[in-house]
C-alpha positions as a Markdown table, in Angstrom:
| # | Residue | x | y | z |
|---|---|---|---|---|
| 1 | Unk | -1.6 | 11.7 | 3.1 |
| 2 | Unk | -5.2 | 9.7 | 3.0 |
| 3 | Unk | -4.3 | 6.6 | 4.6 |
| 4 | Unk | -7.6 | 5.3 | 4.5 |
| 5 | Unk | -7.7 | 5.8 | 0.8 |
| 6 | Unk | -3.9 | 3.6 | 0.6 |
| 7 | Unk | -5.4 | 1.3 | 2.2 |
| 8 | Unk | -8.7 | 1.0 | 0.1 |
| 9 | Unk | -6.3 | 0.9 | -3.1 |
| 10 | Unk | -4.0 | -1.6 | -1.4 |
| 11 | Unk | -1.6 | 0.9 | -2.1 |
| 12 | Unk | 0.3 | 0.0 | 1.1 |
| 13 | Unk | 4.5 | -0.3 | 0.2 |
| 14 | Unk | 5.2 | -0.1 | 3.9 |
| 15 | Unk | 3.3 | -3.0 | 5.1 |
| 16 | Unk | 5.8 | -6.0 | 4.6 |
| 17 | Unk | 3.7 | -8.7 | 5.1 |
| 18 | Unk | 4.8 | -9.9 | 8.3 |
| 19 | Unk | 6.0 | -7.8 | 11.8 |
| 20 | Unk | 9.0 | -5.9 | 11.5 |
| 21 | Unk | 12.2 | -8.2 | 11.5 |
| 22 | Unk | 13.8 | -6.1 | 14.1 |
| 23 | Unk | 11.4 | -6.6 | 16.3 |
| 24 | Unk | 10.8 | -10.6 | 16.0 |
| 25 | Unk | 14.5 | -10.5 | 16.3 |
| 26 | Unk | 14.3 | -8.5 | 19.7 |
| 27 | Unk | 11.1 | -11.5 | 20.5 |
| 28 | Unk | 13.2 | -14.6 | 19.7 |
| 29 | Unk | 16.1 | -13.2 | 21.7 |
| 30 | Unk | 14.4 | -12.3 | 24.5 |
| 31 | Unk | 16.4 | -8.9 | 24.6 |
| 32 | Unk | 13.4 | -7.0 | 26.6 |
| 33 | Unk | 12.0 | -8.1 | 30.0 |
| 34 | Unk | 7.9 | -8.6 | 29.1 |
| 35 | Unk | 5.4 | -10.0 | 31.0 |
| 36 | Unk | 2.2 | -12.3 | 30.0 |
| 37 | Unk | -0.7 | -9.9 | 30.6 |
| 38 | Unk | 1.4 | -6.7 | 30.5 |
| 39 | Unk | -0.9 | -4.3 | 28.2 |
| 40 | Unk | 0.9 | -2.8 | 24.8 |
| 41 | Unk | -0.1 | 0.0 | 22.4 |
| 42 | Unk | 0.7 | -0.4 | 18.5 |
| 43 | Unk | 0.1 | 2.9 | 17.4 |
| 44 | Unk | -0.4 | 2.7 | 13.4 |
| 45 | Unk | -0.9 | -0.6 | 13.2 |
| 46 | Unk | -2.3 | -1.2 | 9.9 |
| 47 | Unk | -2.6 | -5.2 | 8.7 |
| 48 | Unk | -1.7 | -5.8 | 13.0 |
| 49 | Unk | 1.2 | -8.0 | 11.9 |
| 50 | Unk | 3.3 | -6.3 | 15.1 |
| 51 | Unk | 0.3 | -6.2 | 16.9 |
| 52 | Unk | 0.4 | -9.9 | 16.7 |
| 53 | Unk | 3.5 | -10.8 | 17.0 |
| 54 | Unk | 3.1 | -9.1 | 20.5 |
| 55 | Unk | 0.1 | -11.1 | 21.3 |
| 56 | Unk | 1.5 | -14.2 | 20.8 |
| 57 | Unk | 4.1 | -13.6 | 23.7 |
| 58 | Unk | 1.6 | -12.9 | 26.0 |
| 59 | Unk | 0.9 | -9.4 | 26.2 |
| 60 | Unk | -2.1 | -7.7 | 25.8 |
| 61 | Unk | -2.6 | -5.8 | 23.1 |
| 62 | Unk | -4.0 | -2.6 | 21.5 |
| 63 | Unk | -3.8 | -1.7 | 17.7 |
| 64 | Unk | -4.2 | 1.6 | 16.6 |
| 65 | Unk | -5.2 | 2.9 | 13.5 |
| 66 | Unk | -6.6 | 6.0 | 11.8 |
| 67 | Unk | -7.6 | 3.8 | 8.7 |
| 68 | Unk | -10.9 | 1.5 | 9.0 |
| 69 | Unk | -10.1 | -0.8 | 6.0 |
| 70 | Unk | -6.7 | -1.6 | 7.8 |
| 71 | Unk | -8.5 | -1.8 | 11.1 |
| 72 | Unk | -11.1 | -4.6 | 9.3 |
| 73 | Unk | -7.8 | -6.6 | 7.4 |
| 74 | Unk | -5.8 | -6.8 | 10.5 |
| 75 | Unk | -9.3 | -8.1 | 12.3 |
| 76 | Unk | -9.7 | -10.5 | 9.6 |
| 77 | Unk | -5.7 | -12.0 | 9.4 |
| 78 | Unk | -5.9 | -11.7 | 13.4 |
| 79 | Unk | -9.2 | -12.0 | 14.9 |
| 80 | Unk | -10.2 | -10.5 | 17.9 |
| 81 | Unk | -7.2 | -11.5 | 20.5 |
| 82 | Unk | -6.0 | -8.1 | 19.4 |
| 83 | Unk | -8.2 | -5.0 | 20.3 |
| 84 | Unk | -8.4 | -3.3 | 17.1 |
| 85 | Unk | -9.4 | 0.7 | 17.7 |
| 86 | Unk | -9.8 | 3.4 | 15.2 |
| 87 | Unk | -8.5 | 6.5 | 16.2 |
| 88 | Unk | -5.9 | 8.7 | 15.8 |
| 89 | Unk | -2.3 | 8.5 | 18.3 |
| 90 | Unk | -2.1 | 12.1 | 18.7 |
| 91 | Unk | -5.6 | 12.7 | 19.9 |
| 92 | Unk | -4.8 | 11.9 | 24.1 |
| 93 | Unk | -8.7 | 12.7 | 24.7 |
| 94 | Unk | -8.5 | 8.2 | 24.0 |
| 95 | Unk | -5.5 | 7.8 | 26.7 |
| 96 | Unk | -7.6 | 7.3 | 30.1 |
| 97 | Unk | -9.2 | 4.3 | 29.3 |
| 98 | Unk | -6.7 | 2.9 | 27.3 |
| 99 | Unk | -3.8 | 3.0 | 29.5 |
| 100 | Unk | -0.6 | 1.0 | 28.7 |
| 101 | Unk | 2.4 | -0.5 | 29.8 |
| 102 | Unk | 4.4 | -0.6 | 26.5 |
| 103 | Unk | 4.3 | 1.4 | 23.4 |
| 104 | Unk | 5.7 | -0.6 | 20.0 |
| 105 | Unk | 6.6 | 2.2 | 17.5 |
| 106 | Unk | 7.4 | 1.4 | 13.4 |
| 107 | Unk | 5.8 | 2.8 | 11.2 |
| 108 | Unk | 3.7 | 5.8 | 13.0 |
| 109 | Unk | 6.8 | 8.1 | 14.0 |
| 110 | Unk | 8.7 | 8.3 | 10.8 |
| 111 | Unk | 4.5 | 9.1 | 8.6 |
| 112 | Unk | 3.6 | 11.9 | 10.9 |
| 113 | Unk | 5.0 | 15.1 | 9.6 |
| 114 | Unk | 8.2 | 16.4 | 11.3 |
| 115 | Unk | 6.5 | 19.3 | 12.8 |
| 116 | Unk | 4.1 | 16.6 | 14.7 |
| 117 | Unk | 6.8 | 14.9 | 16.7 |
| 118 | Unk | 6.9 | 17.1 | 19.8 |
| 119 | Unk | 3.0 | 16.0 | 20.1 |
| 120 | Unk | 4.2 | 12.4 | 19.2 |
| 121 | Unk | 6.4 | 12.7 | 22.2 |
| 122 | Unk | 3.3 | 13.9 | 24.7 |
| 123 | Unk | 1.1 | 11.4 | 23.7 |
| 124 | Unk | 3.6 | 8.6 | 24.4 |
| 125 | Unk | 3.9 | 10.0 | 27.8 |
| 126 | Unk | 0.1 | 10.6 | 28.2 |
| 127 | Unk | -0.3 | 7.0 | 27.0 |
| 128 | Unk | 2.2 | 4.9 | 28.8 |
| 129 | Unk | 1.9 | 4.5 | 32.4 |
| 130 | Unk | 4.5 | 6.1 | 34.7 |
| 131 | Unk | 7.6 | 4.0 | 34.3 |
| 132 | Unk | 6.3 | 2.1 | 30.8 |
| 133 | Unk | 8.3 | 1.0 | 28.4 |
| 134 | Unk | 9.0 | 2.3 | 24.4 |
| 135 | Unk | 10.3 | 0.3 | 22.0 |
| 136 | Unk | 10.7 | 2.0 | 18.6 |
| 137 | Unk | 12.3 | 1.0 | 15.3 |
| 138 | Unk | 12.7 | 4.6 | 13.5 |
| 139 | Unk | 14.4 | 5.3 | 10.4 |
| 140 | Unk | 17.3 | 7.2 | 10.0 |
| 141 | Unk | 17.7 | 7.0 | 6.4 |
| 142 | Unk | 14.4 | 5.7 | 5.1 |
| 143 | Unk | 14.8 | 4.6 | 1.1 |
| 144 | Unk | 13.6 | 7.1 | -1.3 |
| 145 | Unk | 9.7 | 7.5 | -2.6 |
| 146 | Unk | 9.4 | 6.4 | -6.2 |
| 147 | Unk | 7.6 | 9.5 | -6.4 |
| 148 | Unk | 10.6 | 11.4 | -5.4 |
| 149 | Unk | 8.2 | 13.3 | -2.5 |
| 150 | Unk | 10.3 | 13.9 | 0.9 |
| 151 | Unk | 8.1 | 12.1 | 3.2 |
| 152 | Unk | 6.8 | 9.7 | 4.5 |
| 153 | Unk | 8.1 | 8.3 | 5.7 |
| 154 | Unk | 10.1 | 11.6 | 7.3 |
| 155 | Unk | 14.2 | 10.0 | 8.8 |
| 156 | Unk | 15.0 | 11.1 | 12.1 |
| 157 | Unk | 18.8 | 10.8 | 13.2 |
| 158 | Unk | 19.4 | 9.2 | 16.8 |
| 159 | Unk | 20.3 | 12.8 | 18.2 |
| 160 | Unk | 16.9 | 14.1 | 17.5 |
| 161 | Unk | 15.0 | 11.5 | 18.9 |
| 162 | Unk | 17.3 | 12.2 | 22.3 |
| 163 | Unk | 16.6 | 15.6 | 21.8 |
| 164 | Unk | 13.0 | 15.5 | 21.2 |
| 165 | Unk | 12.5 | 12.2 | 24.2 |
| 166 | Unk | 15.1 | 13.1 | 26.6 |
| 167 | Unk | 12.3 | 15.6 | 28.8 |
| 168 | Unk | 10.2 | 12.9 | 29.5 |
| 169 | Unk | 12.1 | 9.5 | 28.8 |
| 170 | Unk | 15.0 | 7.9 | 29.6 |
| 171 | Unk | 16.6 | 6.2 | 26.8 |
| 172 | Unk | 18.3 | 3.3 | 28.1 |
| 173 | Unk | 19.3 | 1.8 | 25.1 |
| 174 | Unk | 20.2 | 2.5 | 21.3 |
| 175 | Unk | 21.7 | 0.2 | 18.5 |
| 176 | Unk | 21.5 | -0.6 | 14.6 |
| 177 | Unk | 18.8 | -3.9 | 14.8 |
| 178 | Unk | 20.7 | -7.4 | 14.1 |
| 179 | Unk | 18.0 | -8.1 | 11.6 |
| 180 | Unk | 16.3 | -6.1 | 9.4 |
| 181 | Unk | 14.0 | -6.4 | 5.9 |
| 182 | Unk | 16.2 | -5.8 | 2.9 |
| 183 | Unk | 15.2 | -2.1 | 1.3 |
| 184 | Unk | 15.9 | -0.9 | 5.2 |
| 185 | Unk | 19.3 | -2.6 | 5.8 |
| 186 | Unk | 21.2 | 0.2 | 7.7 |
| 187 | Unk | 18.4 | 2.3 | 7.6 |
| 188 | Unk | 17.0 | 2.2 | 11.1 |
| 189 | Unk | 18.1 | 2.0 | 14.9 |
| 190 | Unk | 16.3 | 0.4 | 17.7 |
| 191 | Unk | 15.5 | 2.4 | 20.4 |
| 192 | Unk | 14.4 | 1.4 | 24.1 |
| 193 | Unk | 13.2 | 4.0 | 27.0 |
| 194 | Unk | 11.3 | 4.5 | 29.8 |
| 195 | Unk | 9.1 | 7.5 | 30.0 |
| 196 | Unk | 10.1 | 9.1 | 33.4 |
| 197 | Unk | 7.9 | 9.0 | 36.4 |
């Protein structure tokens, strides 16, 4: 798929205008233990709404894109609290200056094709420090593409993602999110590990 293209057309269904429910849900409630100053990674990031939403409670934060255009739009909604860098997740040749405590995944996982995920899993290792935290909202039943394609976005079911993390994370924590946008209603699980150390 040529997300830069999507992203030129505005051609962007995912993006729902704001950061993803679950996660401002998680945010409110103060579920997760975060510290001002603590650095987090948004890998596909696209507008930065998540990005943001991290920001404001303090951390610091990195969005990741491979598309400029969504790079420039989250820049321009945002500004420049964020560090907005172009570049592709699965490329760890980035990870050793970039370094980061937390990883927010929701919308990179479930657009990468299946056969990716393994080097999903290595670059969240490579990226995270030892003992840093993942916090993922994946789909496990994603709605279906108007164009009737497969993917993406590709489901993964809460076995596979032990299977595929369990190596080099500990998952400490799985559940169906208390809030989430309408067209993904039962649709997704919230995941939170640690990548071993």
């Amino acid at each position: 798929m040529n997300w830069e293209q999507s992203y030129q057309e505005q051609d962007t269904p995912w993006d729902l205008g704001e950061a993803s429910p679950p996660l401002i849900a998680v945010l409110n409630n103060e579920e997760i233990k975060l510290s001002v100053g603590q650095t987090a990674l948004v890998p596909g990031c696209g507008y930065g709404h998540d990005a943001e939403a991290l920001r404001r409670v303090g951390l610091e934060v990195t969005g990741l894109d491979l598309a400029p255009t969504a790079l420039k739009s989250a820049e321009k909604l945002y500004g420049e609290s964020v560090r907005w860098i172009e570049g592709d997740f699965l490329d760890t040749s980035m990870v050793q200056e970039h370094s980061v405590d937390m990883i927010f995944e929701h919308t990179c996982f479930c657009a990468i094709e299946p056969e990716q995920r393994r080097n999903y899993v290595e670059s969240a290792k490579q990226w995270l420090v030892p003992g840093g935290f993942l916090l993922g909202v994946f789909f496990t039943d994603p709605p279906p593409r108007v164009d009737g394609a497969l993917g993406p976005p590709f489901g993964v079911s809460l076995e596979e993602l032990r299977g595929l993390f369990g190596e080099s994370f500990t998952i400490t924590r799985a559940r169906s999110p208390d809030r989430s946008h309408p067209d993904r209603l039962g649709r997704e699980v919230i995941v939170e590990m640690v990548r071993n150390t």
